[in-house]
N, CA, C and O atoms as a GROMACS GRO file, in nm:
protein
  260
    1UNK      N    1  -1.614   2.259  14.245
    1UNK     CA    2  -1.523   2.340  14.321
    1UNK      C    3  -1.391   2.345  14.246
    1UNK      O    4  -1.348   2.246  14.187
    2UNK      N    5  -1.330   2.457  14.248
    2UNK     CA    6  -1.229   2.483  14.160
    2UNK      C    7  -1.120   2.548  14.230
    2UNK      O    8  -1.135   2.670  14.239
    3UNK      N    9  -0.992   2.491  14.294
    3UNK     CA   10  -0.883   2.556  14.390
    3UNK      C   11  -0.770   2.556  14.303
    3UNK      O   12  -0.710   2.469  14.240
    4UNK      N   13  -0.753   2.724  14.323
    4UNK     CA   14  -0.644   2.778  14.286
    4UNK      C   15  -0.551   2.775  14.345
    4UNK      O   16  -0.585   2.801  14.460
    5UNK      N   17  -0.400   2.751  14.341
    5UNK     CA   18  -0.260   2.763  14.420
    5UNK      C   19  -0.179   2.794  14.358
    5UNK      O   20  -0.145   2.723  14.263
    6UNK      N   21  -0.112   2.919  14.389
    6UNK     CA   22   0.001   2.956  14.376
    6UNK      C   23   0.154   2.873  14.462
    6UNK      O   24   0.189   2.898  14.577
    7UNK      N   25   0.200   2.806  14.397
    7UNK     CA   26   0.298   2.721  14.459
    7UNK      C   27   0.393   2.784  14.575
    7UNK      O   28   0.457   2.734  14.667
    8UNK      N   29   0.371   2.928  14.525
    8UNK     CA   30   0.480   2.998  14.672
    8UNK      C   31   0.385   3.051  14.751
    8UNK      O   32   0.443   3.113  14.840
    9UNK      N   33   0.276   3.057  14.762
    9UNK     CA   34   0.193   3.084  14.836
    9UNK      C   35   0.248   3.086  14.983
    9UNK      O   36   0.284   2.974  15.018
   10UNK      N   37   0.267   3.189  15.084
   10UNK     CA   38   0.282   3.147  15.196
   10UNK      C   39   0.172   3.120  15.316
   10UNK      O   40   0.190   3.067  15.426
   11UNK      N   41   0.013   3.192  15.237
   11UNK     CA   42  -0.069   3.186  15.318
   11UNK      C   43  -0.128   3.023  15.301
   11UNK      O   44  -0.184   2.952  15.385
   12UNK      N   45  -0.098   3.000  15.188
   12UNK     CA   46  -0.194   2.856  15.202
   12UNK      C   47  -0.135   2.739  15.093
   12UNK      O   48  -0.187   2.692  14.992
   13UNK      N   49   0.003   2.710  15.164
   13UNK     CA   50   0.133   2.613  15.123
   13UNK      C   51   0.076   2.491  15.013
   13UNK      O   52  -0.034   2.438  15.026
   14UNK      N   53   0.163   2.461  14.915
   14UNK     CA   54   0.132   2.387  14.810
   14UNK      C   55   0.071   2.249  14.882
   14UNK      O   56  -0.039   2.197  14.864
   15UNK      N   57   0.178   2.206  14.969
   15UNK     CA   58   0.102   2.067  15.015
   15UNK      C   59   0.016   2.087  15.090
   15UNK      O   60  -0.021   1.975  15.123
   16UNK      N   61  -0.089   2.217  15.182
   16UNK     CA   62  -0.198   2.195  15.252
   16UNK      C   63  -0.328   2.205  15.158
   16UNK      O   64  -0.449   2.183  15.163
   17UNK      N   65  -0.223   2.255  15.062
   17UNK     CA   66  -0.346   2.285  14.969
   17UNK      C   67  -0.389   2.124  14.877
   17UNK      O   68  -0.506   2.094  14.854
   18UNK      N   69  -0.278   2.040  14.837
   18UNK     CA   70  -0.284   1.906  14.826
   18UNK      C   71  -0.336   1.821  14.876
   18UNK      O   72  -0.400   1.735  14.816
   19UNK      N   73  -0.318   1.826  15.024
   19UNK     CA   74  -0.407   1.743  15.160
   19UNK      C   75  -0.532   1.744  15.144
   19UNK      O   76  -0.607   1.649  15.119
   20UNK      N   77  -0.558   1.861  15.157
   20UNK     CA   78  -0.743   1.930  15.160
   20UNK      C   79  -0.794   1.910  15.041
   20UNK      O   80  -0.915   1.921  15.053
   21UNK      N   81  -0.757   1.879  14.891
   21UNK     CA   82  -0.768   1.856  14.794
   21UNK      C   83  -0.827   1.750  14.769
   21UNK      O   84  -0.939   1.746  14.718
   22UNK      N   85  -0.730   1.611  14.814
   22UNK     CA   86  -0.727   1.511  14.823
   22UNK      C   87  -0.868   1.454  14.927
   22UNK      O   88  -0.972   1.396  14.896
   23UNK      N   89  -0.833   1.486  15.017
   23UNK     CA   90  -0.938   1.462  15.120
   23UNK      C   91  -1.170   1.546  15.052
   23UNK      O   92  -1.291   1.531  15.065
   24UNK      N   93  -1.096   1.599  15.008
   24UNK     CA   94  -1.231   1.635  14.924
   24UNK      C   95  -1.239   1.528  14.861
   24UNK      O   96  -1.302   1.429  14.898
   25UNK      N   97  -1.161   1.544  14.738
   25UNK     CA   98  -1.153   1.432  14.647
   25UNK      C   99  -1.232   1.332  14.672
   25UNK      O  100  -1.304   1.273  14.591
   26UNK      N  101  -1.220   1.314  14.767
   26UNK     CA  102  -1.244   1.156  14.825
   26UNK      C  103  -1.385   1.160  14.853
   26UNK      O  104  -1.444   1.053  14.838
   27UNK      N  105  -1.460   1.274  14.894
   27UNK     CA  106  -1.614   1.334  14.941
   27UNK      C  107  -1.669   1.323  14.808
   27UNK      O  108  -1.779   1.267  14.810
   28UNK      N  109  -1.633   1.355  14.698
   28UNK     CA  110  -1.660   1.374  14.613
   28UNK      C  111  -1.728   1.304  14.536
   28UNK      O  112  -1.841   1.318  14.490
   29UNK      N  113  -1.588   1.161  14.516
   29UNK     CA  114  -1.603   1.060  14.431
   29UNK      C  115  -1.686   0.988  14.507
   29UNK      O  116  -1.732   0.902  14.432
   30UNK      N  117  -1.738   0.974  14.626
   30UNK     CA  118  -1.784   0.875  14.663
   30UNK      C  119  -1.960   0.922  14.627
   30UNK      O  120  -2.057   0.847  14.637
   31UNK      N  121  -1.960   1.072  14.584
   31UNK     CA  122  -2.094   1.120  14.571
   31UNK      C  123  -2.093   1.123  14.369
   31UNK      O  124  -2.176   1.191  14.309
   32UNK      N  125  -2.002   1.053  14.307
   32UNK     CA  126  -1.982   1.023  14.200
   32UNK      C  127  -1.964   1.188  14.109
   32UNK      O  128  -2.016   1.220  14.002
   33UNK      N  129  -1.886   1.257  14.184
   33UNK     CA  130  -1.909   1.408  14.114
   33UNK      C  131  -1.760   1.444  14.121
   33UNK      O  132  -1.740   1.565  14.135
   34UNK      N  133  -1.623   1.346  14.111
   34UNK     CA  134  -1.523   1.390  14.137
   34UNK      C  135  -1.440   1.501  13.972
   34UNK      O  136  -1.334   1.563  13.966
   35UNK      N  137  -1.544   1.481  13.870
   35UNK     CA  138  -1.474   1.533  13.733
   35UNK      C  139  -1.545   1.667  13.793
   35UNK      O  140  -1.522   1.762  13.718
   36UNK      N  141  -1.599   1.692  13.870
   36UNK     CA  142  -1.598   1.840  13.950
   36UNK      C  143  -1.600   1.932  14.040
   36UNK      O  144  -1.649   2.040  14.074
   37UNK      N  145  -1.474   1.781  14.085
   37UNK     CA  146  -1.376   1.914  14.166
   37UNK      C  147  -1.219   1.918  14.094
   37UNK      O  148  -1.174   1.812  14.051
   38UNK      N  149  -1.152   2.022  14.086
   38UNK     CA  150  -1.048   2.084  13.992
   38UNK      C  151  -0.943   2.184  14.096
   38UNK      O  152  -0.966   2.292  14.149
   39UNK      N  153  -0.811   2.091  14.098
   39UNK     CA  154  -0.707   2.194  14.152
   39UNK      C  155  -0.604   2.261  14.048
   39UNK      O  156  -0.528   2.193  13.978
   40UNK      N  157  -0.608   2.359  14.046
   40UNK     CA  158  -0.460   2.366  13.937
   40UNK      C  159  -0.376   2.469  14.029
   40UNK      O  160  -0.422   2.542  14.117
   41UNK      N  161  -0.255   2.458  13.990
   41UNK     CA  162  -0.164   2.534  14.060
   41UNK      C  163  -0.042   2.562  13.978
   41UNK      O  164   0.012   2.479  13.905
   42UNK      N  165   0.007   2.721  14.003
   42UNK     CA  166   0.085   2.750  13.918
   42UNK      C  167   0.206   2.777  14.021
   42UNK      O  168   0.198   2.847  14.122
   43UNK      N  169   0.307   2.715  13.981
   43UNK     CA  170   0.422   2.648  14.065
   43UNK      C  171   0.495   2.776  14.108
   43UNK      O  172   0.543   2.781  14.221
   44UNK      N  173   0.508   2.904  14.004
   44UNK     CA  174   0.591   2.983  14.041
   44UNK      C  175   0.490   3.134  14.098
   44UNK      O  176   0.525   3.244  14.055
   45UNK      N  177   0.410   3.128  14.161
   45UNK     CA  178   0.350   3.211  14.156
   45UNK      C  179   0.317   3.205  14.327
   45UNK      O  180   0.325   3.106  14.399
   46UNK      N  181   0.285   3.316  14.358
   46UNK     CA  182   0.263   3.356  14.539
   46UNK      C  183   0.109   3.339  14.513
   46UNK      O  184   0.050   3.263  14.436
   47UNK      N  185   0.056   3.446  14.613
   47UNK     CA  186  -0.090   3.434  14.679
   47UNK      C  187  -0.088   3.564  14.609
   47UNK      O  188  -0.032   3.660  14.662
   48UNK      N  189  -0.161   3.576  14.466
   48UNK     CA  190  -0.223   3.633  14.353
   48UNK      C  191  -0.287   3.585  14.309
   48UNK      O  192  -0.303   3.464  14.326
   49UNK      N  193  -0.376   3.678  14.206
   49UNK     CA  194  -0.472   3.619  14.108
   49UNK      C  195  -0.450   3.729  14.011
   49UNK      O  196  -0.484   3.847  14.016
   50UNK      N  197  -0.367   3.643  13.897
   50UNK     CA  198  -0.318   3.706  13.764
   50UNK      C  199  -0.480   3.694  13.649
   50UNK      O  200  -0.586   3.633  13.663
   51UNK      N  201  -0.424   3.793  13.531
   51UNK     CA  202  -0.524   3.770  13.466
   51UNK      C  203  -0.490   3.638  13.400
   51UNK      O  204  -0.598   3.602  13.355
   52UNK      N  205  -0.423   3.567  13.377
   52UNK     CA  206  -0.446   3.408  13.337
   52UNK      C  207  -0.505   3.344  13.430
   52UNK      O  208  -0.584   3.265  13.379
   53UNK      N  209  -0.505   3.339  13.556
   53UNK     CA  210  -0.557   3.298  13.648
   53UNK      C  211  -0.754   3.298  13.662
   53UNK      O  212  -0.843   3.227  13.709
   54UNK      N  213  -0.742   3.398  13.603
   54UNK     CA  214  -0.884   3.479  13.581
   54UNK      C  215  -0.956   3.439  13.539
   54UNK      O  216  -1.073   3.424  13.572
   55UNK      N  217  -0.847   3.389  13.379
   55UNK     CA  218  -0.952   3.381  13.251
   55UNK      C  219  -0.970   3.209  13.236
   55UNK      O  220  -1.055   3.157  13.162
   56UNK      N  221  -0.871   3.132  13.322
   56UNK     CA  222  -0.913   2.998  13.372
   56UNK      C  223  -1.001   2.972  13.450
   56UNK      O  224  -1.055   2.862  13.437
   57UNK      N  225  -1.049   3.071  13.564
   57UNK     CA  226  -1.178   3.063  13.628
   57UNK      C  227  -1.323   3.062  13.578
   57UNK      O  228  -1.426   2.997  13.593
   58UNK      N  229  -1.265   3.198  13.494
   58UNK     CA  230  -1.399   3.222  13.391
   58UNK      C  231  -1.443   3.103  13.298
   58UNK      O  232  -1.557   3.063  13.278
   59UNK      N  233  -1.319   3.053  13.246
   59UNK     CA  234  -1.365   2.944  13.147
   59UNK      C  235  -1.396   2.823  13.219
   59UNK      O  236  -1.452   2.740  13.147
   60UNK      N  237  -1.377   2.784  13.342
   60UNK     CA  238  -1.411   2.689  13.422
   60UNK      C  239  -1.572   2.716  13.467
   60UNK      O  240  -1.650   2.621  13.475
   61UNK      N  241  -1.617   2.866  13.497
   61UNK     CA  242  -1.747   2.907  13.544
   61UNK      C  243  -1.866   2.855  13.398
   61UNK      O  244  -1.976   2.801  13.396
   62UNK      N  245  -1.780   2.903  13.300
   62UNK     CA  246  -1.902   2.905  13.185
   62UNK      C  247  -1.902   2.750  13.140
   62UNK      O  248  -1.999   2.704  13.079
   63UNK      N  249  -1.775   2.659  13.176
   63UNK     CA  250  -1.840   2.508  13.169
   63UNK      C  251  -1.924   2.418  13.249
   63UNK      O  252  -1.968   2.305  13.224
   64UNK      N  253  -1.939   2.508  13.369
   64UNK     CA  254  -2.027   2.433  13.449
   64UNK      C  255  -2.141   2.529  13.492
   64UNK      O  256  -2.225   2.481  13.568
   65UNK      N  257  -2.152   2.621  13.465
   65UNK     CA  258  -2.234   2.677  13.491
   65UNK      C  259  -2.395   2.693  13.348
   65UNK      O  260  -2.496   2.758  13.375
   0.00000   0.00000   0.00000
C-alpha cells in the first residue's frame, strides 16, 4: 500500500493521514510485510496528483508488481 499526501491537503490533513499510517503500520509489521507499506508526502502541495507524483507511483507499481 502506497499513501500519498499532500501536506496542505484539506480533505485528508497531514496528521490523519500520519495516524492511519501508523496504525496500519502496525497491521502490517506484525504480518512481517511492513517494507510494504509506503507514505510519502509532499509538504507543500494540496489534494493533487502532479506528474511527479505519478511517476513515483508508477515506479513504486513496477517494484512490486
Amino acid at each position: 500500500m502506497f499513501f500519498l499526501n499532500g501536506g496542505l491537503d484539506p480533505l485528508f490533513p497531514a496528521d490523519g493521514v500520519r495516524v492511519a499510517h501508523d496504525k496500519l503500520r502496525a497491521v502490517w509489521r506484525s504480518r512481517r510485510a511492513e517494507e510494504r507499506l509506503r507514505l510519502k508526502t509532499w509538504p507543500d502541495l494540496g489534494h493533487v496528483c502532479t506528474a511527479p507524483q505519478q511517476d513515483e507511483v508508477l515506479a513504486w507499481l513496477d517494484s512490486v508488481l
